[in-house]
N, C-alpha and C positions, 0 to 999 in steps of 0.2 A: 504494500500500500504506500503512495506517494505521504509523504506527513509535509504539513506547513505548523512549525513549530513556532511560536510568538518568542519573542526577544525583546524582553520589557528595556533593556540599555538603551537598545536603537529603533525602538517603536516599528520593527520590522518582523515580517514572517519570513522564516525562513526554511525554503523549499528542498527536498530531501526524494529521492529516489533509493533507497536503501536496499532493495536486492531488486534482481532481474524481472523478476513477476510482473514489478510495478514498473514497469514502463509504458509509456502512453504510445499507443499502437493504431495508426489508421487516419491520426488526422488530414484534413484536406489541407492541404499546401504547406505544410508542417514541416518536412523535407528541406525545403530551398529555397520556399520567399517568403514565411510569417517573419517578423518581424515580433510580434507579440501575439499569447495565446493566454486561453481560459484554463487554467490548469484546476481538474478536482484534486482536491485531495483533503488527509483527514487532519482536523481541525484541532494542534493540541497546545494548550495554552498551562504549563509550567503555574503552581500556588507558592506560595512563600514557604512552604518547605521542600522546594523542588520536585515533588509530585507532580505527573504529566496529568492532566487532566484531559481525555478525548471527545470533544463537543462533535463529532462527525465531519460527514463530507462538507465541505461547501469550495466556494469558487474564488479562485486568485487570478487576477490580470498578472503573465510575469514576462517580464523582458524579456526575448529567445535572441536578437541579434543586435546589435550596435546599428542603431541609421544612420553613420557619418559612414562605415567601413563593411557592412552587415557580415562583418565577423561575428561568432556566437559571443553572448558575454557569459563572463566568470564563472565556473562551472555547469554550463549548460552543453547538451549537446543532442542533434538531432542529423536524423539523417532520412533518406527515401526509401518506401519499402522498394522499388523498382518495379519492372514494369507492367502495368496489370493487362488480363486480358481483356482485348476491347474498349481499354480506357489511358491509350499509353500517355496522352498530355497531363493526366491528375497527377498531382504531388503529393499523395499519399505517406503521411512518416512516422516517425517514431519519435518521443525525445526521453530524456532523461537527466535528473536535475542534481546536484551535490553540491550543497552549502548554497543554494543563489539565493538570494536576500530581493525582498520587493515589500514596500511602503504599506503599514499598516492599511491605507487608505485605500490600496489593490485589492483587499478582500472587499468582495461585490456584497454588499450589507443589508438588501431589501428587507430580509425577515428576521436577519442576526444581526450581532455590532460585536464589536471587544475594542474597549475605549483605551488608553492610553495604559492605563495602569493595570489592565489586562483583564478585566470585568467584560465576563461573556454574558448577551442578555439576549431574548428574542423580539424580537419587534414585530408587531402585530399576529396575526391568527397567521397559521402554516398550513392549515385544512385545506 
């Protein structure tokens, strides 16, 4: 399972592919021209006695490449599954993420939040 682990220092989550399982397999253009992707993954936010606490899946915008060089940035990496049948133009890929850090404010918050000092809450009805 992909984890985005909260880092109360630097108000960042930080993204973690931990064994092979968890690699994100299939996205559309993910391969060779996203620049930024929707990454799930599971949602663990650390208590004052360093206890992981896991609130589940939810969604993180995270940087995949640099826009000045669209080199991949600092611990990312993805690649093309290659060539499908009957579909050889789609960019179908894989990524996989180690230590990449992305801005508390990239978790997509509609029905959750985890505020600064790492207070997980839900916001409105999830039904």
């Amino acid at each position: 399972m992909t984890t985005a682990t909260y880092d109360i220092k630097t108000d960042e989550f930080v993204i973690n592919t931990p064994e092979p399982k968890a690699t994100k397999w299939w996205p559309g253009e993910l391969g060779r021209m996203a620049n930024y992707a929707v990454v799930f993954a599971q949602l663990i936010i650390p208590d004052e006695d360093g206890n992981l606490n896991n609130y589940g899946v939810a969604p993180f915008i995270v940087q995949l490449r640099s826009l000045e060089t669209h080199k991949h940035m600092a611990g990312v990496k993805t690649g093309d599954m290659g060539p499908k049948l009957g579909y050889f133009g789609k960019d179908n890929g894989w990524a996989t993420f180690n230590n990449v850090r992305t801005p508390r404010d990239h978790l997509l918050q509609k029905f959750i939040s985890v505020d600064r000092e790492g207070t997980f809450s839900i916001e409105g009805d999830l039904r």
